[in-house]
N, C-alpha and C positions, 0 to 999 in steps of 0.2 A: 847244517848237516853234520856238523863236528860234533858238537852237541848230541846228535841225535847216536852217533856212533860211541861216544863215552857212555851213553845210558847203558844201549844194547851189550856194553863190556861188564858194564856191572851185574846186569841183570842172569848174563851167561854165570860170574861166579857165585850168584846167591838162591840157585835152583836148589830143591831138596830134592831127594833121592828116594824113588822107591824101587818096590820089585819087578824083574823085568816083564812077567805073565801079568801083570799086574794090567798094564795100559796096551800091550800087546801079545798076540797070541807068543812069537818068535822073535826072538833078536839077530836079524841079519847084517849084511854089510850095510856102511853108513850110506843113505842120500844124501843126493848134492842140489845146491840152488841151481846148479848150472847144465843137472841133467834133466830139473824137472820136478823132480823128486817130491812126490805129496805128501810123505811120512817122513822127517828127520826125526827129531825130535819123540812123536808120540804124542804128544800133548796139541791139540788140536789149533788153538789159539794161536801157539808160536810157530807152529809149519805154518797158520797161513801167513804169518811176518813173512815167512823164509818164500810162498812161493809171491808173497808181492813182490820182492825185491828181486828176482825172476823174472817174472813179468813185466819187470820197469827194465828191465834189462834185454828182453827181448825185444818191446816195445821202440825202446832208445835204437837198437841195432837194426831193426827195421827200415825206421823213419833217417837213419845216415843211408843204409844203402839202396832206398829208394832215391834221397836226394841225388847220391853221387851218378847213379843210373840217368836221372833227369838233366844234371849238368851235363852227361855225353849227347845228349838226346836236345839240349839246345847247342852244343858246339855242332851239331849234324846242319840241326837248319839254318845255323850262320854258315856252311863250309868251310867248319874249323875240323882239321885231321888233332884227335883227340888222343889216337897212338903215342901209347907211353908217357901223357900229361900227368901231371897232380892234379887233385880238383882246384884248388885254388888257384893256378894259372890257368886252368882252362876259364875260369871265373873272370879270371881279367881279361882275357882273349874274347870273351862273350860280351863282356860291357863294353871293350873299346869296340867290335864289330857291331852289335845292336846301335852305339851312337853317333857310329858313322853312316849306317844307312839312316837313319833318323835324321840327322843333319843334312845329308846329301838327297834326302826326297821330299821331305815333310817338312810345313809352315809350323812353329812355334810347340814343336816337341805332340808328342801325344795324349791323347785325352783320356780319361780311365775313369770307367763306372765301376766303382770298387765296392763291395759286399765282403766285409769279415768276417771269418768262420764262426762259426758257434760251438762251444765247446762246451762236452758235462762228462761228469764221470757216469760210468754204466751201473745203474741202480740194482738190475738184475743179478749182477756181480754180487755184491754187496749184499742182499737180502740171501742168496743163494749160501754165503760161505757164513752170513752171519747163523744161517740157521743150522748148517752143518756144523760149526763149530759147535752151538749149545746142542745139537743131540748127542755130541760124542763126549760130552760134558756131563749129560746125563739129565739134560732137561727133558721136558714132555713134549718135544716140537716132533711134528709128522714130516718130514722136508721133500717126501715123494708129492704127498695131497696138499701142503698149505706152500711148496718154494717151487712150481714150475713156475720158472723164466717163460712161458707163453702166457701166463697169466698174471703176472707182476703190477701193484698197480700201488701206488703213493701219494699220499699228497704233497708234492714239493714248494719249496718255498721259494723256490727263483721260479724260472721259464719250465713248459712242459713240451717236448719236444716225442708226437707220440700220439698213443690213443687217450682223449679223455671222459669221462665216463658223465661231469656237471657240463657245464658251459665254459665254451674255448670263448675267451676274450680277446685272441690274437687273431693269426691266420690260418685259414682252417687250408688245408690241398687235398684234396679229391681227385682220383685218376678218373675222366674222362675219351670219350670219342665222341666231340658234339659240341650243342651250345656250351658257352664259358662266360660268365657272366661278372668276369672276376681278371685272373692275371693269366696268363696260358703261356706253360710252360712245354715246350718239344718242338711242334708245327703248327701252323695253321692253314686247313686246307681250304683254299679258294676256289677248288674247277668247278664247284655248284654257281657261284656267285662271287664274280671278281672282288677285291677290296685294297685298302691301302694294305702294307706289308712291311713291318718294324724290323726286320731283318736280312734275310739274303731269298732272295724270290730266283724259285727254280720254274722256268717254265715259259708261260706266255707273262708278257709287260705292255700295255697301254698304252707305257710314256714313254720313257728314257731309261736305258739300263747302263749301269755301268760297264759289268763284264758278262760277254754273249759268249757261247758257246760256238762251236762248226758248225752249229744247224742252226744258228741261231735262235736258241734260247735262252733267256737271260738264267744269269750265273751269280747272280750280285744284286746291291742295290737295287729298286725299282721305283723311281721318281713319276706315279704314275697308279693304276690297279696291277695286281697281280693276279694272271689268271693262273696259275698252277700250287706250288708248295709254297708256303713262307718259313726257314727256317727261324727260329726265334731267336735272340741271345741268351745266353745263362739264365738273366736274372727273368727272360719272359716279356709278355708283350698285349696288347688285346688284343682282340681277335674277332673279326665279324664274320668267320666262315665257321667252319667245323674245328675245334681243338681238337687234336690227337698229341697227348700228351697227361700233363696234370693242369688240373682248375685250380687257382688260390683266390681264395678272396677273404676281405676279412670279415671276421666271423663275431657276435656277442649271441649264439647260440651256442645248440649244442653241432656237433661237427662230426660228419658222417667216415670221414678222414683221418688224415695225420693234423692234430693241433699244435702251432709253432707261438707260443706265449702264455699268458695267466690260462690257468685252469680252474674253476671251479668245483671242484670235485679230485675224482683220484685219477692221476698220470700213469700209463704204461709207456714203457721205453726210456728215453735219458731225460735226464731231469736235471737243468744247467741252473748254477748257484747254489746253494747250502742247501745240503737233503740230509736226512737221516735216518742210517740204515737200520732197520728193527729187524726183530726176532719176528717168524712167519707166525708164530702165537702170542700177540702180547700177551695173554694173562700168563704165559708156563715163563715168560721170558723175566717176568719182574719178580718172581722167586727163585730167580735162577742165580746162581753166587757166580757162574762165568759169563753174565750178560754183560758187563765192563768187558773185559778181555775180547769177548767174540767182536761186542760192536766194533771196537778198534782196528782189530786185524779185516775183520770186514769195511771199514773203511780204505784201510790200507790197497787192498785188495783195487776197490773200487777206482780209486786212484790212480795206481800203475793202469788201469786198463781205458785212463781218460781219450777217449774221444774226439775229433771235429770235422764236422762237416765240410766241405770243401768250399771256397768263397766264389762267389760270381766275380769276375771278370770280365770286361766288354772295353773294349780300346777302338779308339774311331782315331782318322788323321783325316789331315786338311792337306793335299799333296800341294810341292810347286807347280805353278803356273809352266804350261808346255810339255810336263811330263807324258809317255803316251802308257797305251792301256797297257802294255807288253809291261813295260817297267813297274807301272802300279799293281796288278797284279801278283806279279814278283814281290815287292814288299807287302802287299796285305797277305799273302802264304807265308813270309816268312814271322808274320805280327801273328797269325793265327797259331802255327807251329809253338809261337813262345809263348800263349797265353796257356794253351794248354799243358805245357808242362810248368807253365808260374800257376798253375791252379792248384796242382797237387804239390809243389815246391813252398807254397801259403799254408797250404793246411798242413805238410810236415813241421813248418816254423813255428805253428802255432801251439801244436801238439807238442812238439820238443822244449817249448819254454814252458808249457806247463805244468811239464814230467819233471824238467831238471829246475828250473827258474824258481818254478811256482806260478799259481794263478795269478796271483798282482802285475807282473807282467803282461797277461790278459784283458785287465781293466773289466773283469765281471765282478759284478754287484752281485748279491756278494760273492763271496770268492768259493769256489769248491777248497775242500779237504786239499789238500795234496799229500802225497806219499810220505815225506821227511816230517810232515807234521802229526800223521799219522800215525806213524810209526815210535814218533817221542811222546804222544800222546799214551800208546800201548805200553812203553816200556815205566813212565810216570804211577798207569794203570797197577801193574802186577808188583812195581817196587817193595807197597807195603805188603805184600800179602804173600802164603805161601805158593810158589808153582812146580807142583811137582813133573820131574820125566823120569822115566823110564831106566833103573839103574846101568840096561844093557845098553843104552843108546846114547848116555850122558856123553862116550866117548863123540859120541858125534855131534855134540849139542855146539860145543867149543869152535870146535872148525866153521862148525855152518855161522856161526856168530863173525868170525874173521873173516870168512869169504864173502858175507854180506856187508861188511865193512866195507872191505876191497872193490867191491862192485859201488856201493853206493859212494864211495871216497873216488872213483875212475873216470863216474857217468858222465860229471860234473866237468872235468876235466878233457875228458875226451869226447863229447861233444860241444865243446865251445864254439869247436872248428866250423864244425855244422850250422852253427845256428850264425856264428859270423858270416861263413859265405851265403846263409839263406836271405839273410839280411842286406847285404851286396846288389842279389839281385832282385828284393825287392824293393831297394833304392831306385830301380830302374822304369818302377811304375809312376813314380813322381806326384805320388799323393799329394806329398807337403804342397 
């Protein structure tokens, strides 16, 4: 990142200068990275450096104050008074109370069906800015007819996560109300036709339930058929009645769906592992003398606005012997309470290491762009060559260059916090 900040210094002092009507109609006051600002500079390419480093920034500030929100919101379900804490005590106050009800109810710690998120950067991004950049450069790209983001489609070289247009080789998901032939993800409704039930069975039970309701209907496990709802886990379940939810199953067709792996053909939506953003015209773009510059800032771009899915989660225990239903109950609200805020607390962790980290911390094959390489890639780009801005707006070239510093030199530094205490608790799922 040091590195990448020494380039962008030199690059601020070796712009040439032209006239102010020249690249803009009027020279007003300066934009800032930190109001938004889509015009600094004038020159297309380097605003869109200025609004990635923006967007990585808003991104960054996001994903902290969602965490810090989720750490009050599991100090709630242990009855931790969270009043006037730091996050990082609250963080210890949460791990010693989660391991004391663990210890004090449950045989040999917890169980965890763990699904890590999937991460890609936003292709649509990337194609959109790559192409706005070379029309204000002055190539021949249409960016209204050939860059609507609803029609976005690529062929990528990792996973396609999306619509695909050849044959989905992965797992195809289909929203259904009905047969599921496949994984069923939401409910699965049984009052046509009792069946087993891999989840929490609301309603009538055959066998044995665990937790019954005041009118006795079962509320939990059903050891047994289920004659009413089944709710599923995260990651889904089969289903011999009606799915009301989504169908996945896997797919070496074509896939009416969202495709989640190889694509034979071209991908709409994100596209996880090395992609490359083009010009919405290739023939205007390879005579185009700013299709170096665009594609860069357009990766850039694509980067700060990386993406993940949210990981499945499903935690089972083995209670002690004697405990009664009052008591278990009580801990499986409060195992339920923490999975769902470690689900969104997963996916900021993941998302956070591979905004500030990098994707190698990620461990995808291969690895997306990230932003700092991006970005040292652009500034390598324009080194040798002239770039002109705007002689009314030079004043503002400078600053925007040191505040993008200050930010990218900050990120790093001030979410460490974050990503430690994310790490803390999800030492608590005991993968290893």
């Amino acid at each position: 990142m040091k590195k990448v900040l020494g380039l962008v210094f030199v690059a601020a002092m070796a712009v040439n200068v032209s006239g102010c009507d020249e690249l803009m109609e009027a020279c007003g006051p300066c934009g800032t990275i930190a109001h938004g600002d889509s015009t600094i500079s004038g020159n297309a390419a380097l605003d869109g450096i200025f609004k990635a480093v923006g967007t990585l920034k808003m991104s960054t500030g996001s994903i902290n104050a969602d965490f810090d929100a989720r750490v009050k919101n599991l100090a709630a379900v242990f009855d931790i008074d969270a009043e006037g804490m730091a996050t990082a005590d609250l963080i210890a106050e949460i791990k010693g109370e989660f391991n004391a009800q663990i210890n004090a109810n449950v045989q040999g710690g917890i169980k965890v069906d763990f699904v890590e998120p999937k991460c890609s950067a936003d292709i649509s991004v990337s194609a959109s800015a790559s192409a706005q950049c070379e029309a204000k450069a002055g190539c021949d790209v249409d960016v209204s007819a050939s860059c609507d983001p609803g029609e976005l489609s690529f062929v990528c070289e990792g996973q396609c996560s999306g619509g695909c247009s050849g044959t989905c080789s992965g797992e195809c998901s289909v929203k259904v109300d009905g047969e599921c032939s496949g994984t069923c993800s939401g409910a699965c409704d049984f009052s046509a036709s009792p069946g087993v039930c891999e989840g929490k069975c609301e309603g009538g039970c055959s066998g044995t339930c665990e937790i019954t309701d005041s009118q006795g209907n079962c509320q939990g496990e059903c050891v047994g058929n289920c004659e009413g709802t089944c709710k599923l886990p995260e990651a889904g379940g089969s289903c011999t009645g009606e799915c009301k939810g989504e169908c996945k199953i896997e797919a070496e067709a074509e896939c009416s769906g969202e495709c989640s792996g190889g694509c034979e053909g071209e991908c709409s939506g994100g596209c996880e592992g090395k992609f490359d953003p083009p010009s919405c015209d290739a023939s205007a773009s390879a005579s185009c003398e700013a299709s170096a510059v665009c594609k860069a800032q357009a990766e850039a771009q694509a980067s700060a606005s990386l993406k993940c899915t949210p990981p499945s989660i499903n935690i089972s225990v083995e209670f002690n012997a004697g405990l009664d239903a009052s008591a278990k109950a009580e801990v499986l609200a409060k195992l339920e309470g923490f999975k769902v805020e470690m689900i969104g607390i997963v996916k900021g962790m993941f998302e956070l290491t591979g905004l500030i980290k990098g994707n190698a911390e990620l461990d995808i094959e291969p690895p997306v762009v990230t932003i700092g390489y991006a970005i040292e890639g652009f500034i390598e780009t324009v080194a040798a060559g002239e770039f002109k801005i705007a002689v009314g707006l030079l004043p503002c070239v400078v600053p925007a260059f040191q505040e993008a510093g200050k930010i990218l030199v900050s990120l790093k530094g001030d979410m460490e916090g974050t990503i430690s205490g994310q790490l803390e608790l999800f030492a608590l799922l005991n993968l290893n």
